[in-house]
N, C-alpha and C positions, 0 to 999 in steps of 0.2 A: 146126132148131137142136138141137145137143146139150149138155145143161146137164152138170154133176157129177151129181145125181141118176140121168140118163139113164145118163151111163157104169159105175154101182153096178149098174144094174136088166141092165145087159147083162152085168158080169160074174158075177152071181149064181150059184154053182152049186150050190150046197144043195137040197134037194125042194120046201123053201117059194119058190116062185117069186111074189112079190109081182103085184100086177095092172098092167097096163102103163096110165098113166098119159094118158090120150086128149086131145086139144087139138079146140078150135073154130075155124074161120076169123075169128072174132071176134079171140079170143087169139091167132092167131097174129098176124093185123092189128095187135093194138097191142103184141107183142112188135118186130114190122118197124118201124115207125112209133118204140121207142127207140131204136133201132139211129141211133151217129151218120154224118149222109154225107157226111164228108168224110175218111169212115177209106177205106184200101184195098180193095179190092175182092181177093177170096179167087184161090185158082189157077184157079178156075174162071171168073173175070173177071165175076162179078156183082155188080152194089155195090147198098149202100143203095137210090139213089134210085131203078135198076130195081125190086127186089125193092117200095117204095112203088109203084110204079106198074104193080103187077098188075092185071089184071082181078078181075073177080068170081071169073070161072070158072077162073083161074089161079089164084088164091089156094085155091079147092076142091079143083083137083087136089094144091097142096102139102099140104095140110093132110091131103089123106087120103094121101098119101105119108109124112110124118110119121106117123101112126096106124099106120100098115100096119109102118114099121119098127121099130116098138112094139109091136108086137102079136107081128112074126113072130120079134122083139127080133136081126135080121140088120143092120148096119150096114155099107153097102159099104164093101170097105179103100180102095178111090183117096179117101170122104171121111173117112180119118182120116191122109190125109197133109198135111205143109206145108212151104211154104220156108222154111226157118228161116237167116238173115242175125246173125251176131254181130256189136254195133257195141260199139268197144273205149269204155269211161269217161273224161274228160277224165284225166290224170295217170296212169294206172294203167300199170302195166307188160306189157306183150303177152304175156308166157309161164307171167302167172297167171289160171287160167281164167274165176277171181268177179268179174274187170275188166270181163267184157263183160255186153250186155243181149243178148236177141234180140228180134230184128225180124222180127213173121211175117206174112206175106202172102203 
């Protein structure tokens, strides 16, 4: 998971480089565990209730995958893309662009 804090700590370019901020398989269990499931599922086609239904040893491996791109603070670019769907607002006029939402998944 990437928060706002995470995206600060990667753009960082000053000398003072803060310490990268390390997570438990605990923590990230009960970050998964908010997560609501009946949102969609990202482009990578993984939803909720998979991610709840890790293994032990799958939830270890993410966690230290999470660490490690904390550490090396490298975020691959395919995870910082999305579909992004503009849905127009009821009444609003179609060729002013504050009319619509985006819908990402």
């Amino acid at each position: 998971m990437l928060f706002y804090s995470d995206e600060l700590y990667f753009r960082c370019l000053h000398p003072y480089v803060p310490e990268a901020q390390l997570t438990t398989p605990y923590e990230l269990r009960s970050l998964i565990h908010a997560l609501k499931t009946k949102s969609a599922p990202g482009t990578e086609g993984i939803s909720a209730t998979m991610l709840r239904n890790l293994s032990r040893k799958a939830l270890n491996y993410l966690t230290q995958l999470r660490n490690h791109i904390m550490r090396l603070r490298y975020f691959p670019y395919a995870w910082k893309s999305a579909n992004v769907t503009p849905i127009l607002k009821p009444g609003k006029p179609l060729s002013d662009p504050g009319s619509t939402d985006p819908l990402v998944f």
